[in-house]
N, C-alpha and C positions, 0 to 999 in steps of 0.2 A: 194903437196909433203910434204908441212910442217903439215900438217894435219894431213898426215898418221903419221909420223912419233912421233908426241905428243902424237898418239893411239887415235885420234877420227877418226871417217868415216862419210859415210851418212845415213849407215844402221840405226833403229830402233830396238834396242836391249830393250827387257820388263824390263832382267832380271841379264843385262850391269853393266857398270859404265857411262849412259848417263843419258840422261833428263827421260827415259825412267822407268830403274831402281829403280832414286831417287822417280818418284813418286810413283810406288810401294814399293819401301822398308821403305821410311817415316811415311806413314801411319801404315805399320804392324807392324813397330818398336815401333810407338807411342802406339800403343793398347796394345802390348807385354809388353811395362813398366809400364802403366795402371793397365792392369791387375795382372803384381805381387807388385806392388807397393800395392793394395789395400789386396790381400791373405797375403802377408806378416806384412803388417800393424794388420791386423784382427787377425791373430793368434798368433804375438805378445805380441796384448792386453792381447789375453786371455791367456796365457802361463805366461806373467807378473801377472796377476789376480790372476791365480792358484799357484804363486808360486812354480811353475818348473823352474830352474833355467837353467838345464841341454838342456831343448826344447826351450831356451829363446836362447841360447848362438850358438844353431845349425841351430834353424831359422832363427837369426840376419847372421852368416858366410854364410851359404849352399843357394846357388840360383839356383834354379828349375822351374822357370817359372810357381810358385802356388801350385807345384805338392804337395813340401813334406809340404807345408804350410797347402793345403785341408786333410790332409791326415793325418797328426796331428788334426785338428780342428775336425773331422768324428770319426774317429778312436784311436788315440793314449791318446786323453786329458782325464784328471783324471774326468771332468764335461763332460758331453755330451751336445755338444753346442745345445740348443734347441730353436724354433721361438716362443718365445709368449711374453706377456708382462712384465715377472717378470727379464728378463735379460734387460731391458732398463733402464740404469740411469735417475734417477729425477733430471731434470735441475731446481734449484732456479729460481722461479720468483721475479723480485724486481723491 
């Protein structure tokens, strides 16, 4: 009786607030900050680089889960972000 009434039961809800839920919602919440932690890091950089000041100040506010992060870095930035080796900073050896 007091069980029902706290709002637990015995069912297995995936998608609840029991054991069930937390272990799926933990992990996808964890990969979901991951993942824009890292798009908005990345485009940060390079928007501070470039001296946009304007795409600094909207990627730091606006959170979109990488959207508008990938989408500046592709499309909108004044450099077109490119993979080879002349964008990699030389670390000092000492």
């Amino acid at each position: 009786m007091l069980g029902n009434f706290m709002g637990s039961n015995d069912n297995w809800n995936p998608l609840g607030m029991g054991w069930g839920g937390g272990l799926i919602f933990g992990p996808v919440m964890i990969l979901l900050v991951l993942w824009t932690l890292y798009w908005k890091y990345r485009s940060l950089w390079h928007a501070a680089k470039n001296d946009e000041k304007w795409w600094f100040v909207a990627l730091l506010v606006i959170n979109t889960l990488g959207i508008l992060e990938i989408l500046y870095l592709y499309f909108f930035s004044k450099k077109a972000l490119k993979h080879n080796e002349m964008n990699v900073p030389i670390v000092p050896q000492g």
